[in-house]
N, CA, C and O atoms as a CHARMM CRD file, in Angstrom:
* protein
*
  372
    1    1 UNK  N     56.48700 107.28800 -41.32700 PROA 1      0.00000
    2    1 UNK  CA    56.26400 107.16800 -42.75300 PROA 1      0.00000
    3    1 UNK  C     57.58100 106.84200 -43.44100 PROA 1      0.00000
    4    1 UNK  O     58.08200 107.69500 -44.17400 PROA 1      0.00000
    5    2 UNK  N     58.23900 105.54200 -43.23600 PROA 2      0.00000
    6    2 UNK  CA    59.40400 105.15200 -43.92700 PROA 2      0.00000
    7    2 UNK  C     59.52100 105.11900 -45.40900 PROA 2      0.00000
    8    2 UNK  O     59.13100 104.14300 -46.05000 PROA 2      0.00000
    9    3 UNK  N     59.99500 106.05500 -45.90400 PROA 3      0.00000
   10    3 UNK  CA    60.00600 105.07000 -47.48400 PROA 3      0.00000
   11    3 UNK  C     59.20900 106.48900 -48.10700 PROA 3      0.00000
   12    3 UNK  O     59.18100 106.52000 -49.33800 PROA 3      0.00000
   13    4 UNK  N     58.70500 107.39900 -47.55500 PROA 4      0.00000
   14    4 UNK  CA    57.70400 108.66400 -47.94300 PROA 4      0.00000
   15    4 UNK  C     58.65600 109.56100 -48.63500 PROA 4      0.00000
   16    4 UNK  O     59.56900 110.19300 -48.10400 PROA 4      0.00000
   17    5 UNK  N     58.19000 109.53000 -50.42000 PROA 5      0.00000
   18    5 UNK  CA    59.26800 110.48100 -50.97600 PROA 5      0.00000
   19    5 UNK  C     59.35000 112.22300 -51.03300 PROA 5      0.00000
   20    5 UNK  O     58.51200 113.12400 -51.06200 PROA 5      0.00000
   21    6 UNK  N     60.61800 112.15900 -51.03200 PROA 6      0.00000
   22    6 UNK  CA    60.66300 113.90400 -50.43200 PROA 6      0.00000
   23    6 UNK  C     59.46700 114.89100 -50.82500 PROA 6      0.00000
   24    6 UNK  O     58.85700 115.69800 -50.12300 PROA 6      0.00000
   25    7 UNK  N     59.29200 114.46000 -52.59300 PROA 7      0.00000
   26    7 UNK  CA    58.39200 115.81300 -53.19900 PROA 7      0.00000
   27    7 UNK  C     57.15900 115.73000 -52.12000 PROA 7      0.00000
   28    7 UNK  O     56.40600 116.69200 -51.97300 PROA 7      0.00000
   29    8 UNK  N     57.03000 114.70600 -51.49300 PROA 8      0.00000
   30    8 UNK  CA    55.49400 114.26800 -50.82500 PROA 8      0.00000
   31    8 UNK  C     55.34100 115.50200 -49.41800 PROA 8      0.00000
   32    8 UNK  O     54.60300 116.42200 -49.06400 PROA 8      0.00000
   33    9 UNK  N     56.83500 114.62300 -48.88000 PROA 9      0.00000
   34    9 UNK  CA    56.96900 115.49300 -47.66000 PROA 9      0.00000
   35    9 UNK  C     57.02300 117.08800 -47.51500 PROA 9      0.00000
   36    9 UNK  O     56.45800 117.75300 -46.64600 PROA 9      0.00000
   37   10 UNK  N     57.98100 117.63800 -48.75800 PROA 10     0.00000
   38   10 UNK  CA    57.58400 118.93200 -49.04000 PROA 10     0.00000
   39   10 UNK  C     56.37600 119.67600 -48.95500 PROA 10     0.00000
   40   10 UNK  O     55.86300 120.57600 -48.28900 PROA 10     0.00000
   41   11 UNK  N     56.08600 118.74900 -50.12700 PROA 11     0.00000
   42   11 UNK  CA    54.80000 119.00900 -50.15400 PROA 11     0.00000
   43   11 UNK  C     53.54300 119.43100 -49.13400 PROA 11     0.00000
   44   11 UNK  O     52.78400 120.37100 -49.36700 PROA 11     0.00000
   45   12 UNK  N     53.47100 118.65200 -48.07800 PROA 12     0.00000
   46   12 UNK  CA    52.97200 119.21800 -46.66900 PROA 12     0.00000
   47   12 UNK  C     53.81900 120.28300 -45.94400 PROA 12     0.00000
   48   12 UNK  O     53.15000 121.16300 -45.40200 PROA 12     0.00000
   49   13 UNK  N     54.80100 120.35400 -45.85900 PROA 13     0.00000
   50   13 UNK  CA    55.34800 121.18500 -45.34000 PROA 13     0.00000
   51   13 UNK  C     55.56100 122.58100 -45.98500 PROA 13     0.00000
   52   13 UNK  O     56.03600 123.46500 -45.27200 PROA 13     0.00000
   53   14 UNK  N     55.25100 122.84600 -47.26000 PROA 14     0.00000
   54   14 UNK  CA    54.68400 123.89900 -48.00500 PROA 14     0.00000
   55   14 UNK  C     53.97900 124.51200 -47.70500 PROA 14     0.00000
   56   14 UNK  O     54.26400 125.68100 -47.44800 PROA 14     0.00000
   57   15 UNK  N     51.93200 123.75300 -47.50900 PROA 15     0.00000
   58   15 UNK  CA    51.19400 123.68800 -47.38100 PROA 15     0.00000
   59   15 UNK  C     51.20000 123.83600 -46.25900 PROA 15     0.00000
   60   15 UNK  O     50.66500 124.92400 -46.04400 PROA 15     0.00000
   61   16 UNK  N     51.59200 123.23000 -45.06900 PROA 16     0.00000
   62   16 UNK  CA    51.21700 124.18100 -43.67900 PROA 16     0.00000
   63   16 UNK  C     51.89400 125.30000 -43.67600 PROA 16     0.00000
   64   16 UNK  O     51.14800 126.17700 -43.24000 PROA 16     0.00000
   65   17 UNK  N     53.25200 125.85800 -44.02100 PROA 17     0.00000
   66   17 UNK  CA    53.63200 127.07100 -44.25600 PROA 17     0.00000
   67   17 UNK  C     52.95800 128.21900 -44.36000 PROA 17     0.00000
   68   17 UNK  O     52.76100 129.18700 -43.62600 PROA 17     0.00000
   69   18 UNK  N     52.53700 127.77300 -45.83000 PROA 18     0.00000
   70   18 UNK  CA    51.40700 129.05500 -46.51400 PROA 18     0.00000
   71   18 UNK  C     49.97000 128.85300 -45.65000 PROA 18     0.00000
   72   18 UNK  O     49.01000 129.50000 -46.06800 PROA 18     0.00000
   73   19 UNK  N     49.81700 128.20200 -44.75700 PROA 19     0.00000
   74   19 UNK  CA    48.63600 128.11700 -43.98500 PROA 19     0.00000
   75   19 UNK  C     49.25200 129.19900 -42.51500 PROA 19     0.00000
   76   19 UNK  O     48.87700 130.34500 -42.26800 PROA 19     0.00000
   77   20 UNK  N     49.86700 128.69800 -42.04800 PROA 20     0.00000
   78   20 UNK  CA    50.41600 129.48300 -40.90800 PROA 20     0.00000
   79   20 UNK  C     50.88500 131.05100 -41.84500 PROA 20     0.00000
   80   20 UNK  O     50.45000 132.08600 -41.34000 PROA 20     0.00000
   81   21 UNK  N     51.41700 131.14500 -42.66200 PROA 21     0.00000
   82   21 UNK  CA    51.59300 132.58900 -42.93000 PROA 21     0.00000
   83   21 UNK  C     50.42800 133.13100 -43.34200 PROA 21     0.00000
   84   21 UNK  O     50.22500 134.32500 -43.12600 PROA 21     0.00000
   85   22 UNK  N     49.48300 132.35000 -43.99600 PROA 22     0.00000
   86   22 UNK  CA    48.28200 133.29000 -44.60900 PROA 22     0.00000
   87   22 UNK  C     47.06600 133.79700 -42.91600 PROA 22     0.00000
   88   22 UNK  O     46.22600 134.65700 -42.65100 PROA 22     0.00000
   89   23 UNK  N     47.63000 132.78100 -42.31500 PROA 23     0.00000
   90   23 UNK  CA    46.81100 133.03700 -40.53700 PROA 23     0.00000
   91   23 UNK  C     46.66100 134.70300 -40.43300 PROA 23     0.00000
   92   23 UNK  O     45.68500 135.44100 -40.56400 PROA 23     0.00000
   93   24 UNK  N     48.26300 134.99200 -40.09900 PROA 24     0.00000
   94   24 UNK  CA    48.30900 136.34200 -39.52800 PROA 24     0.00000
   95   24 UNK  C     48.03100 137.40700 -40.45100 PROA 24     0.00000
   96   24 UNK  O     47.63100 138.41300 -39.86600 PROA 24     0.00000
   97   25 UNK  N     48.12200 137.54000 -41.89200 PROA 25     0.00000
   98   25 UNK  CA    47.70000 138.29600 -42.75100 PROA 25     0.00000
   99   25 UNK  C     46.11300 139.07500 -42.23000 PROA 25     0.00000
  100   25 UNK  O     45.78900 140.23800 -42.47000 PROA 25     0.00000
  101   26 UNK  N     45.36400 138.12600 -41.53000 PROA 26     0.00000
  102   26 UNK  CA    44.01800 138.98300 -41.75300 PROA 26     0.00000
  103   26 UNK  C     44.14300 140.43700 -40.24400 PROA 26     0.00000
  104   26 UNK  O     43.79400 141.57400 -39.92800 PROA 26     0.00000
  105   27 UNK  N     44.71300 139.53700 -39.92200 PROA 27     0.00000
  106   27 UNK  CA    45.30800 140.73200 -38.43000 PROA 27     0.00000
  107   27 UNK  C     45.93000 141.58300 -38.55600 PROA 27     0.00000
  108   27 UNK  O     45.65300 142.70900 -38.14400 PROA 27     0.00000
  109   28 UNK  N     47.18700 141.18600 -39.31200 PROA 28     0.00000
  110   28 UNK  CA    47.95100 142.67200 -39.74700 PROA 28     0.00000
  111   28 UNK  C     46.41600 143.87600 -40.77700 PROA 28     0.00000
  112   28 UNK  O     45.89600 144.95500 -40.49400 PROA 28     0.00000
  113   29 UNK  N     46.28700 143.16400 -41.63100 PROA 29     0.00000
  114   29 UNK  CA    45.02400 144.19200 -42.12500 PROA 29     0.00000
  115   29 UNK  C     44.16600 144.72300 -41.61300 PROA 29     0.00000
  116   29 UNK  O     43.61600 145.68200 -42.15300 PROA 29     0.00000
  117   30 UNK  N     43.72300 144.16400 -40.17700 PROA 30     0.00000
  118   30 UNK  CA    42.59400 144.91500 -39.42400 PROA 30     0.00000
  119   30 UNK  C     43.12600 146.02600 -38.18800 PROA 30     0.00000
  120   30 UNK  O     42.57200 146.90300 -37.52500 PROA 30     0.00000
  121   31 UNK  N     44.55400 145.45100 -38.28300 PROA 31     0.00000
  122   31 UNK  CA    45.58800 146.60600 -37.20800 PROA 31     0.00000
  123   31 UNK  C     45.75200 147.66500 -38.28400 PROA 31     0.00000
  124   31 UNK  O     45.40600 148.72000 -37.75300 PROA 31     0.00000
  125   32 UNK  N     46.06400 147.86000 -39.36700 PROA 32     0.00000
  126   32 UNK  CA    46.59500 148.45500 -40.33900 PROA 32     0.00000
  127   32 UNK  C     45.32300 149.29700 -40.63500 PROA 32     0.00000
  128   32 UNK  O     45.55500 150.41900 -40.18500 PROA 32     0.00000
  129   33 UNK  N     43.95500 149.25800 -41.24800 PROA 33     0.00000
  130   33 UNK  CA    42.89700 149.66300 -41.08100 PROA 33     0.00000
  131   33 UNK  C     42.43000 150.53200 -40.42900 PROA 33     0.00000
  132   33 UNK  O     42.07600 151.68400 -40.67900 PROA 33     0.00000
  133   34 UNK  N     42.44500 149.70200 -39.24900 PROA 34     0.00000
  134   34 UNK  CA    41.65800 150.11900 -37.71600 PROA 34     0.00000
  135   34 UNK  C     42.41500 151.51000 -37.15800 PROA 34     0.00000
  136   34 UNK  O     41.93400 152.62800 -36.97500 PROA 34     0.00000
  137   35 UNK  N     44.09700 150.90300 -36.90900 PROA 35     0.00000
  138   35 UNK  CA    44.99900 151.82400 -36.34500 PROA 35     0.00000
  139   35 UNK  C     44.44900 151.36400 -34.61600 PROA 35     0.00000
  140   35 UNK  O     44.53000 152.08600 -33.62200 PROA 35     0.00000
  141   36 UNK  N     43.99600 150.20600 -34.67600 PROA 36     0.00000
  142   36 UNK  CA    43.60400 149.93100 -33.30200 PROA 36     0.00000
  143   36 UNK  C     44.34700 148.42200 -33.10900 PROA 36     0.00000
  144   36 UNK  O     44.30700 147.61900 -34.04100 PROA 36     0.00000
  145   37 UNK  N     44.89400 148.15400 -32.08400 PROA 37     0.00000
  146   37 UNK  CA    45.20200 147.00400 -31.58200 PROA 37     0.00000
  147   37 UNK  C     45.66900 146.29500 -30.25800 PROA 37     0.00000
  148   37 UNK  O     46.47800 145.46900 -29.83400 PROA 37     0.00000
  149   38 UNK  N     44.45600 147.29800 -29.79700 PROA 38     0.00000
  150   38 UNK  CA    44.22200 147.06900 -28.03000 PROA 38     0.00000
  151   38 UNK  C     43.46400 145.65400 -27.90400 PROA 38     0.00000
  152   38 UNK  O     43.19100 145.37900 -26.73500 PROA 38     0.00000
  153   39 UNK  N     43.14500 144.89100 -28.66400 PROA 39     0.00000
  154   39 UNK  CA    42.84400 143.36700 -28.52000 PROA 39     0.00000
  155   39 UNK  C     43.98900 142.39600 -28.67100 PROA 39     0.00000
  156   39 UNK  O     43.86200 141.17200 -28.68900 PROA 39     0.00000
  157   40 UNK  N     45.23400 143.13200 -28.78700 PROA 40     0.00000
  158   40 UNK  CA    46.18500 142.08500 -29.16300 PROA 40     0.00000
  159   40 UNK  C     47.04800 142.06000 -28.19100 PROA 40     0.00000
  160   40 UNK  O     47.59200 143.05200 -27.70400 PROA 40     0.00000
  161   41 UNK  N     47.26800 140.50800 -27.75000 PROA 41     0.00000
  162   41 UNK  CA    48.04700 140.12900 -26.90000 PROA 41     0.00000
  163   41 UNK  C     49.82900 140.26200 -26.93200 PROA 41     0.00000
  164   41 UNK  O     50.48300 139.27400 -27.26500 PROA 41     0.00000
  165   42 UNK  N     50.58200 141.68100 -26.52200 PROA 42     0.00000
  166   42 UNK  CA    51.78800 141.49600 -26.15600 PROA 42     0.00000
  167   42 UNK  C     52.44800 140.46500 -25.88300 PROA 42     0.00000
  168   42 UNK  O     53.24300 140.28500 -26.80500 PROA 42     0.00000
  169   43 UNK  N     52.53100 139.80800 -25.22700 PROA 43     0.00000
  170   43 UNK  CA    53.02800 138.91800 -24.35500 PROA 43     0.00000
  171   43 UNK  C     52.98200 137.93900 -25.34000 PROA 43     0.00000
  172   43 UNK  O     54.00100 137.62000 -25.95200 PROA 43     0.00000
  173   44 UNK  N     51.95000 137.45400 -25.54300 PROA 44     0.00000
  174   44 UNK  CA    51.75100 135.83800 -26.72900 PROA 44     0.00000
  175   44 UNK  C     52.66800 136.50700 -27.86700 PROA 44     0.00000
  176   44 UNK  O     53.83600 136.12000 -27.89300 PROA 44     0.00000
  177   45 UNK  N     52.22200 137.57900 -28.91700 PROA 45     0.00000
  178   45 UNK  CA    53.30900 137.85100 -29.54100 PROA 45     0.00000
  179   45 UNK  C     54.86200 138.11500 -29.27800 PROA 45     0.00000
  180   45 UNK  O     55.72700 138.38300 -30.11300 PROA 45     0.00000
  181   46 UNK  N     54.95700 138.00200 -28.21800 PROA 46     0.00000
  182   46 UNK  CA    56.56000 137.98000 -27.73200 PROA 46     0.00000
  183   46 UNK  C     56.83600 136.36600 -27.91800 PROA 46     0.00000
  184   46 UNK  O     57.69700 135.99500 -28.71500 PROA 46     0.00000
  185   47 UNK  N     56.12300 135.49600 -27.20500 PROA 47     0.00000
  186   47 UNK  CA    56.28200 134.19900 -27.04500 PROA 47     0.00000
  187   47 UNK  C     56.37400 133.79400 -28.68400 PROA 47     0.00000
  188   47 UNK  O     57.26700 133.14300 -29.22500 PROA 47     0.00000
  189   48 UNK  N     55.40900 134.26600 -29.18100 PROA 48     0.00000
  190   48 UNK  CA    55.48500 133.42300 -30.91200 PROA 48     0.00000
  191   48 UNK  C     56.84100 133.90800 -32.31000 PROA 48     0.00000
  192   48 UNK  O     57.33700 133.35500 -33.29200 PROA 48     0.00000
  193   49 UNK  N     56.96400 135.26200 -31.59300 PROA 49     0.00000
  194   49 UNK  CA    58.28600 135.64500 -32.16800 PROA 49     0.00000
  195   49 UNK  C     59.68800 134.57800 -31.89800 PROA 49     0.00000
  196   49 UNK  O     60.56000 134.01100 -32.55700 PROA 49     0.00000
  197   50 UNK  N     59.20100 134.75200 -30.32900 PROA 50     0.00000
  198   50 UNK  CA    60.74800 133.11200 -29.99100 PROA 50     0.00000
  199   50 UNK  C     60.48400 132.14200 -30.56400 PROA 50     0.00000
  200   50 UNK  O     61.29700 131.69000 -31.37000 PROA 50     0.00000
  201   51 UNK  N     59.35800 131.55900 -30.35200 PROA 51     0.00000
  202   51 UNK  CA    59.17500 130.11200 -31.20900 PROA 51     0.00000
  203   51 UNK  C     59.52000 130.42300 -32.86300 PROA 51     0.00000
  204   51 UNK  O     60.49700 129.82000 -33.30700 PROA 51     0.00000
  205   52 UNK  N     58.78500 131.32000 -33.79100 PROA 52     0.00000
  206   52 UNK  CA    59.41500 131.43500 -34.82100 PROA 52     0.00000
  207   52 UNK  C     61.27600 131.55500 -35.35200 PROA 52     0.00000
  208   52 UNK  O     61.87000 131.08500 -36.32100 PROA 52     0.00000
  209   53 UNK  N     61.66400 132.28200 -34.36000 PROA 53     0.00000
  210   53 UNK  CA    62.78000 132.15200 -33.88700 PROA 53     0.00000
  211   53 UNK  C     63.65400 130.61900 -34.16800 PROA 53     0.00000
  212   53 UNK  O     64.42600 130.26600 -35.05900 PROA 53     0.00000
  213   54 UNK  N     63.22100 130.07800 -33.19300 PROA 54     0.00000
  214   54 UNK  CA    63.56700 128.73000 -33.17000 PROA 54     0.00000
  215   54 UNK  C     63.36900 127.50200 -33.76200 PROA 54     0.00000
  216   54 UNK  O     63.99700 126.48100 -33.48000 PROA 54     0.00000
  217   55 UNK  N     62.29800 127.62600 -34.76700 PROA 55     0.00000
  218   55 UNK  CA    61.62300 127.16100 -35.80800 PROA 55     0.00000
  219   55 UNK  C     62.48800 127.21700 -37.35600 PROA 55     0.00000
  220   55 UNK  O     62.65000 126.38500 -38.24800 PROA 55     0.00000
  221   56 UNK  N     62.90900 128.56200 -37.17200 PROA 56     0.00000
  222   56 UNK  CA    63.64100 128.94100 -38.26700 PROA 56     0.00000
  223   56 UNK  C     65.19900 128.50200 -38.19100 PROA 56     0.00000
  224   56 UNK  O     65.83300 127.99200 -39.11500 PROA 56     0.00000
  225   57 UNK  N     65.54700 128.72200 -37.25900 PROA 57     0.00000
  226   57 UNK  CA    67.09000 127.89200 -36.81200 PROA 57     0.00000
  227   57 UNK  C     66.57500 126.41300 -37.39500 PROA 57     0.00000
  228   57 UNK  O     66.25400 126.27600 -38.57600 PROA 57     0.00000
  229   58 UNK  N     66.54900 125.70700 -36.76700 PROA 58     0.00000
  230   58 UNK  CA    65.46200 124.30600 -36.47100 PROA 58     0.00000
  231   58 UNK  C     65.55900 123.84300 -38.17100 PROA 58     0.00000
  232   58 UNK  O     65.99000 122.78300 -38.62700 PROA 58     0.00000
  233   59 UNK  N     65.10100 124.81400 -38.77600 PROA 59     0.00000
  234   59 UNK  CA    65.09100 124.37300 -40.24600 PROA 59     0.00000
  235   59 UNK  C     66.51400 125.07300 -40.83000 PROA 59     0.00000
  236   59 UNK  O     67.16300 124.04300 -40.64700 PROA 59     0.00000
  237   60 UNK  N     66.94300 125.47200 -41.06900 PROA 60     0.00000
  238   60 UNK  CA    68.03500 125.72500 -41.38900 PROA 60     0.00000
  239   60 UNK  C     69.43700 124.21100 -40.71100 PROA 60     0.00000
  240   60 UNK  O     70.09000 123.40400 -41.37200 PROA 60     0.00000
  241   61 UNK  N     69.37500 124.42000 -39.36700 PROA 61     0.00000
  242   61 UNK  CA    70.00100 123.50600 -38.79200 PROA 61     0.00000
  243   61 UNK  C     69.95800 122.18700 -39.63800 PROA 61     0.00000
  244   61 UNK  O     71.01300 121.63000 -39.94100 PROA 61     0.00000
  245   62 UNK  N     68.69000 121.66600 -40.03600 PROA 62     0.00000
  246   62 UNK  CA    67.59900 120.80100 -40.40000 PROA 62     0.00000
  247   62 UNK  C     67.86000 120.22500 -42.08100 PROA 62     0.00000
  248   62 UNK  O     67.67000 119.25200 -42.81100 PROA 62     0.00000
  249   63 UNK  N     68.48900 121.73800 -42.05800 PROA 63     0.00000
  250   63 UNK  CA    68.68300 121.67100 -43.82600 PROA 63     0.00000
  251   63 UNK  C     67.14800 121.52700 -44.62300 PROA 63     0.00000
  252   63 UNK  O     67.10500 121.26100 -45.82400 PROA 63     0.00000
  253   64 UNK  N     65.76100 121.76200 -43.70700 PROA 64     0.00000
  254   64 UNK  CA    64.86600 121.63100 -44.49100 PROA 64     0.00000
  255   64 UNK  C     64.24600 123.06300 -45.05500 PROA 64     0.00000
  256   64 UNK  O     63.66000 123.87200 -44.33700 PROA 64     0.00000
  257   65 UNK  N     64.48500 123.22500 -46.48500 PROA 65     0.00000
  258   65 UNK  CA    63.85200 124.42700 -46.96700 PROA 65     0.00000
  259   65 UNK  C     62.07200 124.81700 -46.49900 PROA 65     0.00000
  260   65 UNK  O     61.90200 126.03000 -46.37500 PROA 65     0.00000
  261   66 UNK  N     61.07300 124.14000 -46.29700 PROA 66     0.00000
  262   66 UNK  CA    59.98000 124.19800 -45.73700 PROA 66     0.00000
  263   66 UNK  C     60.10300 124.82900 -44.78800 PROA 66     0.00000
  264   66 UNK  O     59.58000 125.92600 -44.59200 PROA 66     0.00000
  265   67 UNK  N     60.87800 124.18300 -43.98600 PROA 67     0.00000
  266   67 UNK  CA    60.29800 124.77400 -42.50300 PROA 67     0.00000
  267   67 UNK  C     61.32300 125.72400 -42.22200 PROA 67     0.00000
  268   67 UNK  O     61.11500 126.35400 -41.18500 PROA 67     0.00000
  269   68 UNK  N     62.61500 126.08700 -42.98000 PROA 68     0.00000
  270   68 UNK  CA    63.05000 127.54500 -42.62300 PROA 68     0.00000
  271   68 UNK  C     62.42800 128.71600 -43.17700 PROA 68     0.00000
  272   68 UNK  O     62.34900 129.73100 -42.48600 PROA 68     0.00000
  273   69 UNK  N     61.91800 128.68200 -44.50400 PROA 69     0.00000
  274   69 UNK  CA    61.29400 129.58600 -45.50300 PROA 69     0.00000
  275   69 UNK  C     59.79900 129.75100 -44.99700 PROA 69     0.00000
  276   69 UNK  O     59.38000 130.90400 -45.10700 PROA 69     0.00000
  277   70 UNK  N     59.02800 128.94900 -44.53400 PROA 70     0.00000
  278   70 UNK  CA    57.69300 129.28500 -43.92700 PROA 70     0.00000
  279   70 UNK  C     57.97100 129.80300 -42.43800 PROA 70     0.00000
  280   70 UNK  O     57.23600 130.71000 -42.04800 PROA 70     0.00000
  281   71 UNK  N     58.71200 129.44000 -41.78100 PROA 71     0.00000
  282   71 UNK  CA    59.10600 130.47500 -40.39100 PROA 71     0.00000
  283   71 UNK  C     60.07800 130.86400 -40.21500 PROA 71     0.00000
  284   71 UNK  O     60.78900 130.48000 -39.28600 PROA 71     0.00000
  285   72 UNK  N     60.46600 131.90700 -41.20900 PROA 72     0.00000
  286   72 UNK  CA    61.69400 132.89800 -41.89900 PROA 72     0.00000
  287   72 UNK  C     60.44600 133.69200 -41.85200 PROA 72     0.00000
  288   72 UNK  O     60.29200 134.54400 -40.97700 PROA 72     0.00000
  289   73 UNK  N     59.50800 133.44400 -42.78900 PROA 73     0.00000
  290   73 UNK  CA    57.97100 134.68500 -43.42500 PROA 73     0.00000
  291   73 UNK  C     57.17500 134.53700 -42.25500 PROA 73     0.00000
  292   73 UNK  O     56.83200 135.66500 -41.89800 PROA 73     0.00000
  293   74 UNK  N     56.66700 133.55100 -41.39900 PROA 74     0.00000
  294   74 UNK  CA    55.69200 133.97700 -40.22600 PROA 74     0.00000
  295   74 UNK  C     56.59600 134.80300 -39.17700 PROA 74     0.00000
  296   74 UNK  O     56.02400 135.47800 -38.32100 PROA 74     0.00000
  297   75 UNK  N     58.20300 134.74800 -39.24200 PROA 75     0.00000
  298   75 UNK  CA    58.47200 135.30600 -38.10100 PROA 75     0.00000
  299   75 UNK  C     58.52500 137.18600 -38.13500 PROA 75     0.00000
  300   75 UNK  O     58.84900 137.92800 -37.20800 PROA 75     0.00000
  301   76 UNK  N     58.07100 137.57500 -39.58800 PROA 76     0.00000
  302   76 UNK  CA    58.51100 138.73500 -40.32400 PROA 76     0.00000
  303   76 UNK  C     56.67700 139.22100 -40.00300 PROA 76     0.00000
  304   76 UNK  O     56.22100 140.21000 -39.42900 PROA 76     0.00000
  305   77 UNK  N     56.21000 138.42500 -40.44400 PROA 77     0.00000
  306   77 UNK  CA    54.66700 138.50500 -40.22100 PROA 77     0.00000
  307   77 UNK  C     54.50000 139.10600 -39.15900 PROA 77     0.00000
  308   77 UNK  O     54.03500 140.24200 -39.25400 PROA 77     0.00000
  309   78 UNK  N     54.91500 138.39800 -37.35700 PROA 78     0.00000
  310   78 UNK  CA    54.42500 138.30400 -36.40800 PROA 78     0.00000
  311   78 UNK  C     54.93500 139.27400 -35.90100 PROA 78     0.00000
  312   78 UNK  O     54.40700 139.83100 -34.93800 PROA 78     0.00000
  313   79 UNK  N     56.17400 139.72400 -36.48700 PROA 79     0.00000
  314   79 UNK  CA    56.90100 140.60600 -35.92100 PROA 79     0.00000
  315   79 UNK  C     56.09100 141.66700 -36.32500 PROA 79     0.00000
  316   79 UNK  O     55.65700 142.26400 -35.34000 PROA 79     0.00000
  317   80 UNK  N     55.75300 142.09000 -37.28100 PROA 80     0.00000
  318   80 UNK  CA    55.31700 143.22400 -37.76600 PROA 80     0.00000
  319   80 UNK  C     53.34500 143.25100 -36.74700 PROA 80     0.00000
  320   80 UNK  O     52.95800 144.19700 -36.06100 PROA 80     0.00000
  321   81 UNK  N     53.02700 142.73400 -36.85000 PROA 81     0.00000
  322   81 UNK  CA    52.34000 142.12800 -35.95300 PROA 81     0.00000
  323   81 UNK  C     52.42200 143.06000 -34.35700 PROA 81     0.00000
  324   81 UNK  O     51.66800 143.86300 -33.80800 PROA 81     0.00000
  325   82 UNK  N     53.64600 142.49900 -34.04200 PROA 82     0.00000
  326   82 UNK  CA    53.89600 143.53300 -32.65700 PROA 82     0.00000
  327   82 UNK  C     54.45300 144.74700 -32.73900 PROA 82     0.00000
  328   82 UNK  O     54.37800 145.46300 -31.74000 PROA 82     0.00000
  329   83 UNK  N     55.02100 145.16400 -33.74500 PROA 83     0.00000
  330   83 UNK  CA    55.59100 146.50000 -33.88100 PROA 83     0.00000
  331   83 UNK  C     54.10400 147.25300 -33.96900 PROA 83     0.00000
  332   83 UNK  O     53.70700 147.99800 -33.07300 PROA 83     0.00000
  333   84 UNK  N     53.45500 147.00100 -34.98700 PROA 84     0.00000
  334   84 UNK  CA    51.71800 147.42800 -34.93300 PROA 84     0.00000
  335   84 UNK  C     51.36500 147.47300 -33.53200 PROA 84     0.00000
  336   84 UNK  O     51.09300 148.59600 -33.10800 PROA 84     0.00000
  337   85 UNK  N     51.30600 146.46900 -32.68100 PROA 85     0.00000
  338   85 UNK  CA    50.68400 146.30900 -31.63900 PROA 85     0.00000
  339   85 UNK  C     51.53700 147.51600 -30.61600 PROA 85     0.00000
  340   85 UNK  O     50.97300 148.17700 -29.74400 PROA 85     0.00000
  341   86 UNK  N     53.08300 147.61000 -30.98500 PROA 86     0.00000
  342   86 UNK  CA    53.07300 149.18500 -29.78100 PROA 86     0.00000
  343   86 UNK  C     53.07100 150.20200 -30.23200 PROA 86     0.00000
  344   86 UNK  O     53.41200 151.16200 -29.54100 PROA 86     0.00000
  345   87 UNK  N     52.81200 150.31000 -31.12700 PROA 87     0.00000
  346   87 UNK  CA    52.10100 151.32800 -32.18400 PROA 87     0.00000
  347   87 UNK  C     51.07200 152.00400 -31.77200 PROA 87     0.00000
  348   87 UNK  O     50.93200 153.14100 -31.32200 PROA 87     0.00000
  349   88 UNK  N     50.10700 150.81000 -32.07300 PROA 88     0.00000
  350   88 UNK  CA    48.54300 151.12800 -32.30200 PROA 88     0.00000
  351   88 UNK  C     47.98100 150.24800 -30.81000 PROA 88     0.00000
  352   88 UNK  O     47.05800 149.53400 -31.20100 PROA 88     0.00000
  353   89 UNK  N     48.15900 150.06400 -29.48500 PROA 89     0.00000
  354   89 UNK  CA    47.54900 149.22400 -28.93300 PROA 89     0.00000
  355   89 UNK  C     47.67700 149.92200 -27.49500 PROA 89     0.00000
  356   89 UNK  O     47.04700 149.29100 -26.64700 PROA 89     0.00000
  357   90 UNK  N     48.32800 151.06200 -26.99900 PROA 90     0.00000
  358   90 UNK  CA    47.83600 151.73700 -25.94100 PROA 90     0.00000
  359   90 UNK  C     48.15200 151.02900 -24.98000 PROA 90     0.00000
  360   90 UNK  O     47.54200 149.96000 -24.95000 PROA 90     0.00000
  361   91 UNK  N     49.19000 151.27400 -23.81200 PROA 91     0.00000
  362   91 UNK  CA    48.60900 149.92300 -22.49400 PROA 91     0.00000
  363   91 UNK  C     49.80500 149.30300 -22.70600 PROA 91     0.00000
  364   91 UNK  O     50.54400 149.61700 -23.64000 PROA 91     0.00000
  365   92 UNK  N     50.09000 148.32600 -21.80000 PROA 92     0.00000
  366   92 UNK  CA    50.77100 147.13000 -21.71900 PROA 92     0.00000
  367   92 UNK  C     49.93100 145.63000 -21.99900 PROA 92     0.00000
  368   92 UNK  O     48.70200 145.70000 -21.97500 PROA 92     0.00000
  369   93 UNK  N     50.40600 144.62500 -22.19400 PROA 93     0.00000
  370   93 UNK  CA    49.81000 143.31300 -22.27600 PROA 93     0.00000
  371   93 UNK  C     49.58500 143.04400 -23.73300 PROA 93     0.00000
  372   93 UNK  O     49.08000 141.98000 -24.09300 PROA 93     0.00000
């Protein structure tokens, strides 16, 4: 997309942001609730913490405010996410 002006590009990159952060919101509420979170995968949340991780460098590096500020907040999300999960989830995995 040569020639595609920034507000545009932001603009999507906003918008998947607040899409990927509003994702995990309904999970943290049903761990939080429940006090149960023996359906949740350890392991994948380890893996998505690194990728957020690196996502967030990535944008910073990048100099793009989108994509450090939307996985800056999913990586806070996901994290909290697994702290719940050895919390409330019994078990390994």
């Amino acid at each position: 997309m040569d020639g595609a002006p920034l507000w545009l590009i932001n603009t999507f990159g906003v918008v998947a942001g607040l899409c990927s952060m509003t994702s995990f919101v309904p999970q943290i509420w049903k761990i939080s609730r429940t006090r149960d979170a023996t359906g949740v995968s350890l392991r994948m949340y380890a893996v998505t913490i690194v990728g957020f991780i690196c996502w967030t460098v990535f944008g910073v590096l990048s100099q793009s405010w989108p994509v450090t500020l939307a996985n800056a907040i999913c990586l806070v999300l996901v994290s909290i996410i697994f702290v719940l999960r050895l919390r409330f989830g019994g078990g390994s995995g």
